[in-house]
C-alpha positions in Angstrom: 84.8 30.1 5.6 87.5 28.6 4.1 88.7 25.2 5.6 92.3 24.6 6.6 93.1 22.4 3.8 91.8 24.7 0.6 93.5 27.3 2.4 96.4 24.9 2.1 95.6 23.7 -1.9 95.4 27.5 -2.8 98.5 28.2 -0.9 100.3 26.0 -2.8 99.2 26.1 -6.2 99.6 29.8 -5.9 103.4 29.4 -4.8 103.7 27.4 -7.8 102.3 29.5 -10.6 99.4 26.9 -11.3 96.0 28.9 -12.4 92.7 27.6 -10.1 89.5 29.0 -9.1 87.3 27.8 -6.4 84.4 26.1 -8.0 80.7 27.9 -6.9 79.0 26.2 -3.9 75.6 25.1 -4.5 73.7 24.7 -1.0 70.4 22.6 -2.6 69.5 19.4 -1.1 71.2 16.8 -3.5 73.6 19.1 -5.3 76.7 18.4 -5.1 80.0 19.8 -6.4 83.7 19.6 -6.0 86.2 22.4 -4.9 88.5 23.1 -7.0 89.2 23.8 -10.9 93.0 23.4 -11.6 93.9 25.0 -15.4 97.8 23.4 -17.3 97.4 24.8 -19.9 94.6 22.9 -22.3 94.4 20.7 -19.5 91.9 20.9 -17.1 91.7 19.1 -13.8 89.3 18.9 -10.6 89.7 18.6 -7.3 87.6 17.7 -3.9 89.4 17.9 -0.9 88.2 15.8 2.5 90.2 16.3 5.7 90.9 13.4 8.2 89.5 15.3 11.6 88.4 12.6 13.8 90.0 9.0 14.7 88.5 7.2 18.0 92.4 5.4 18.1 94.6 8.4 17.7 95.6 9.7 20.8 94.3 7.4 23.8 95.7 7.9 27.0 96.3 4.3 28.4 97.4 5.6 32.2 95.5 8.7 33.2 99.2 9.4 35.5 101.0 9.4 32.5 98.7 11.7 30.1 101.9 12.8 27.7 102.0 8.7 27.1 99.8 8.2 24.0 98.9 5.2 22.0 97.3 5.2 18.4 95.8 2.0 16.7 94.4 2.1 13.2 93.1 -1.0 10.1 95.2 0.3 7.1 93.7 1.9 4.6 89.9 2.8 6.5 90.5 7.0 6.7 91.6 6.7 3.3 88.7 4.6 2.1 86.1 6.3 4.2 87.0 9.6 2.2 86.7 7.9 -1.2 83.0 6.6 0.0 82.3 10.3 1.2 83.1 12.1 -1.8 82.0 10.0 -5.0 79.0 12.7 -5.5 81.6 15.7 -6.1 83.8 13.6 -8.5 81.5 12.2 -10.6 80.3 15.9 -10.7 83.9 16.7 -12.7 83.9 13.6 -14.6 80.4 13.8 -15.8 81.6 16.4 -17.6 84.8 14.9 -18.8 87.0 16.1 -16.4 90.0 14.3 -14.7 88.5 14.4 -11.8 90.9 14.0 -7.9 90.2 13.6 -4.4 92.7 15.3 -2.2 93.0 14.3 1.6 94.9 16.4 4.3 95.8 15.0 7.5 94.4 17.4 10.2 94.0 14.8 12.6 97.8 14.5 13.0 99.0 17.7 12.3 102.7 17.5 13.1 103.4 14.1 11.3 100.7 13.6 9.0 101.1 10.0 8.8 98.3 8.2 10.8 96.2 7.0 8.0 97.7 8.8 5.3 100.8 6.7 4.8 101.1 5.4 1.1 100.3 2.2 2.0 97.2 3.3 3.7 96.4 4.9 0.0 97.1 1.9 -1.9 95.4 -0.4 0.5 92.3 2.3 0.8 92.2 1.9 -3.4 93.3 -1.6 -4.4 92.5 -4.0 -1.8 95.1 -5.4 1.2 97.9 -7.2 1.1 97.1 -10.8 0.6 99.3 -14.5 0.4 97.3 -17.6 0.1 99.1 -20.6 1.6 98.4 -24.1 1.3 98.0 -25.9 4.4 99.2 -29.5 2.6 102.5 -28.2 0.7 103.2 -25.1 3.1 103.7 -23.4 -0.1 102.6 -19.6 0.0 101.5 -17.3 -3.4 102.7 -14.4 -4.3 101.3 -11.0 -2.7 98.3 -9.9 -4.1 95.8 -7.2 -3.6 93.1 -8.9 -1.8 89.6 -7.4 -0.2 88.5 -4.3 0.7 89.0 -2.6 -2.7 87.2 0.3 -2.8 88.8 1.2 -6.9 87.8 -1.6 -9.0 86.7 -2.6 -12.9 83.1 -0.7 -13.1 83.5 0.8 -9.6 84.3 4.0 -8.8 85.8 4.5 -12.1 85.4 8.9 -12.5 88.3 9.1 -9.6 90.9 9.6 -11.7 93.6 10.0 -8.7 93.1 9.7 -5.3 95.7 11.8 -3.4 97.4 13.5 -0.3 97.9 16.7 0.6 100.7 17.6 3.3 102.1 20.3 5.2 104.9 18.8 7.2 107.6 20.2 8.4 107.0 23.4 7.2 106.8 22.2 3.2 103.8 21.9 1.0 103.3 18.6 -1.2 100.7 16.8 -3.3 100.9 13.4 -4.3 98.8 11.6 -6.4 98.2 7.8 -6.6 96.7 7.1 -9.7 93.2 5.0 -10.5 94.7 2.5 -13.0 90.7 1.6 -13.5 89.7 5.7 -14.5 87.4 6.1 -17.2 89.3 9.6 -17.5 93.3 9.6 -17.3 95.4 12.1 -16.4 98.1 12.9 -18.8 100.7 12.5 -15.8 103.6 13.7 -17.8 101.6 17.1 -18.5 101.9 17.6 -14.5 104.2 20.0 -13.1 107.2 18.7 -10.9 105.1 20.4 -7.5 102.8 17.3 -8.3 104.2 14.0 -7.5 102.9 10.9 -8.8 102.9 7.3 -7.8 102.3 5.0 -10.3 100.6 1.9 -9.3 100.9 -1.6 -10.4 97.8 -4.0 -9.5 97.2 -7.7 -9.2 94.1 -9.0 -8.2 95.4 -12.7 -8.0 97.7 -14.8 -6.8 100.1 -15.7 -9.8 101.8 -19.4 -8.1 102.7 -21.2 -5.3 106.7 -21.1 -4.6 
């Protein structure tokens, strides 16, 4: 049975005139193997897809006399960086075999908004560490932002995701966007992408440049 997110991916890339086919299932212990194989042409890309199902902070009812009141609490970035732990089996399957290789997550834990721990900066954090500024207790001086811990996309780590990326139905509209891996062993030719994929190109740095 198909889940509610390839149903989604095949949804859309049909709408769009992209050629796919779902990639064979292989139930032995320790295989493992991505979803999807996406064909532009010469170009050849593929795709695991994880869904967001489950959050112990989304949804609490504080006041059981006022159920409809609802609060959610998150740490940027954790949904998005649990999913890249989950699936690094399926995309070094793809890349092993020199394939740009892209993990896709869909929101189902909030359906209607599709935000909670999807949000770009949840993707950015999730891939390239938070949001850091050193400042120096003598001077009061602070650095410039940086990306600081918590990277799960680094220089010999986790280098066959080539993207890392959302998928979204809100509102009634279908999109994909893809935040690249500027650390990929195996890039993908952005500019070869239809315009159904957009693309957010990221700029990293690791460390803080100067005081002001």
């Amino acid at each position: 049975m198909k889940t509610k997110s390839e149903q989604l991916f095949e949804t859309f890339l049909t709408a769009n005139n992209v050629q796919f086919e779902k990639i064979e299932e292989i139930t032995a212990k320790g295989a493992y193997r991505p979803d999807f194989l996406v064909a532009l042409g010469n170009l050849h890309l593929v795709f695991e897809l994880k869904e967001l199902a489950e959050g112990a902070n989304f949804g609490i009812v504080d006041d059981p006399t006022k159920s409809y009141i609802k609060s959610h609490s998150r740490t940027v970035g954790d949904h998005v960086r649990r999913r890249i732990g989950s699936s690094k089996k399926q995309i070094q399957y793809g890349a092993n075999q020199g394939i740009p290789s892209i993990l896709l997550i869909y929101n189902n834990l909030d359906p209607v908004f599709q935000i909670f721990g999807t949000e770009d900066m949840d993707f950015t954090t999730a891939m390239y560490g938070e949001l850091t500024i050193l400042l120096d207790k003598k001077t009061r001086q602070s650095s410039e932002t940086f990306n600081g811990k918590n990277q799960s996309l680094q220089e010999g780590k986790n280098t066959s995701f080539s993207s890392v990326g959302r998928l979204c139905d809100r509102g009634g509209k279908t999109t994909v966007t893809l935040f690249e891996n500027v650390f990929s062993k195996l890039t993908v030719p952005y500019e070869q992408l239809p315009a159904c994929f957009e693309v957010r190109r990221v700029e990293v740095s690791i460390e803080p440049l100067s005081f002001a």
